[in-house]
C-alpha positions in Angstrom: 2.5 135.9 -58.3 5.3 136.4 -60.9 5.3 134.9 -64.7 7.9 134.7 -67.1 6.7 136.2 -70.1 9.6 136.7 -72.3 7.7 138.4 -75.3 8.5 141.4 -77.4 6.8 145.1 -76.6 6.6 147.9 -78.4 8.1 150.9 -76.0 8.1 154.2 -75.8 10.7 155.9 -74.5 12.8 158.7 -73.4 16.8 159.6 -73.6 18.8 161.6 -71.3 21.6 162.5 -70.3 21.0 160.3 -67.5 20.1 157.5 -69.7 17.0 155.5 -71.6 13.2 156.0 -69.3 10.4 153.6 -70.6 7.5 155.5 -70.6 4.4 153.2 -71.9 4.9 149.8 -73.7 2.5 147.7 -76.1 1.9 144.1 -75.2 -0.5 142.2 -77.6 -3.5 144.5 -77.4 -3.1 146.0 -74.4 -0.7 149.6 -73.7 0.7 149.9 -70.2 1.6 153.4 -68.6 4.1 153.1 -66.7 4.0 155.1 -63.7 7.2 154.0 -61.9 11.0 152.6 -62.8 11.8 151.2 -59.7 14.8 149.5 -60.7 17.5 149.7 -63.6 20.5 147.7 -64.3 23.1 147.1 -67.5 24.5 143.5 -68.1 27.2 143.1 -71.0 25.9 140.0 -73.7 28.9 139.5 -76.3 29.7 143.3 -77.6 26.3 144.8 -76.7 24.6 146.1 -73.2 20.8 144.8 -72.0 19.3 147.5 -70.1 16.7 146.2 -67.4 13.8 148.0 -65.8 11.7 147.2 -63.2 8.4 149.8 -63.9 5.0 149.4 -62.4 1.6 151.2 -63.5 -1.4 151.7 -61.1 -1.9 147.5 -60.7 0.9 145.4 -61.8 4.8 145.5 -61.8 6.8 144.5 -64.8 10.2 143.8 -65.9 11.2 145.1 -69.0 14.9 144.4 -71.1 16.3 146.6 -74.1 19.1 144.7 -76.5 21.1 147.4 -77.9 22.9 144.3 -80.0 19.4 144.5 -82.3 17.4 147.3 -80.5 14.5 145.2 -79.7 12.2 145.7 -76.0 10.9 142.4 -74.7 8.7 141.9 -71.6 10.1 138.9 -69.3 7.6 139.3 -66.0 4.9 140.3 -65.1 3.8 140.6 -61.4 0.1 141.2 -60.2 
């Protein structure tokens, strides 16, 4: 079952040449590690670029989305 969350994480990350890896994010109380981006895509939102990931850890799969217009991480689903 999916649900929209649509809240802000704290992430940790990774750059390189090959672009941005989430690595672990902060929802609430809780800290997810993410063992798997199984999906990333770019969309263009007025003059900035929203990255999306797709990452699962050992149980759930989540979808994750980076603003570079303000630099903020939000979590919008979460699948168990």
């Amino acid at each position: 079952m999916t649900e929209r969350i649509n809240e802000p994480i704290t992430t940790l990350v990774t750059f390189t040449e090959k672009g941005i890896k989430p690595l672990a994010f902060r929802w609430g109380k809780n800290k997810y590690q993410i063992k798997k981006v199984t999906l990333a895509h770019t969309e263009r939102k007025g003059n900035g670029l929203v990255y999306y990931f797709s990452v699962c850890d050992d149980v759930n799969y989540f979808k994750l989305a980076f603003d570079t217009r303000n630099f903020s991480w939000r979590l919008l689903e979460l699948s168990s």
